[in-house]
C-alpha positions, 0 to 999 in steps of 0.5 A: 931764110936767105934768099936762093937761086934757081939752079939746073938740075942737070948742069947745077949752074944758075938757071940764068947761066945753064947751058944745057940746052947748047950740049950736043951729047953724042954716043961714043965707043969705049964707054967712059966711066968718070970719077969724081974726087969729093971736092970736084963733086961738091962745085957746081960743074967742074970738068968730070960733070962737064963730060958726062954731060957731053957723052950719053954712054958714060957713068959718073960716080964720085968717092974717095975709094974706086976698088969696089 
């Protein structure tokens, strides 16, 4: 078995590079929701999961078809 990293659970990164501990979340007015397109959602952090991570009120969600 090959030999795997420990990774955030929250930011995904390797537990050597997180950076969640330097994220000042805030509250902001609207509420954001983030879609993610498949592909960003399979990278280890990509610009949506970024956001969201900064913005306590936003809601992430990841798929192809948003209508519903």
């Amino acid at each position: 078995m090959p030999h795997v990293r420990p990774t955030c659970p929250r930011c995904r990164k390797a537990a050597s590079t997180c950076y969640c501990a330097r994220i000042a979340a805030f509250a902001s007015s609207p509420r954001f929701v983030i879609l993610l397109h498949p592909r960003e959602n399979k990278k280890r952090i990509g610009p949506g999961r970024l956001t969201h991570l900064c913005l306590e009120t936003s809601l992430l969600g990841g798929g192809m078809d948003f209508t519903g």
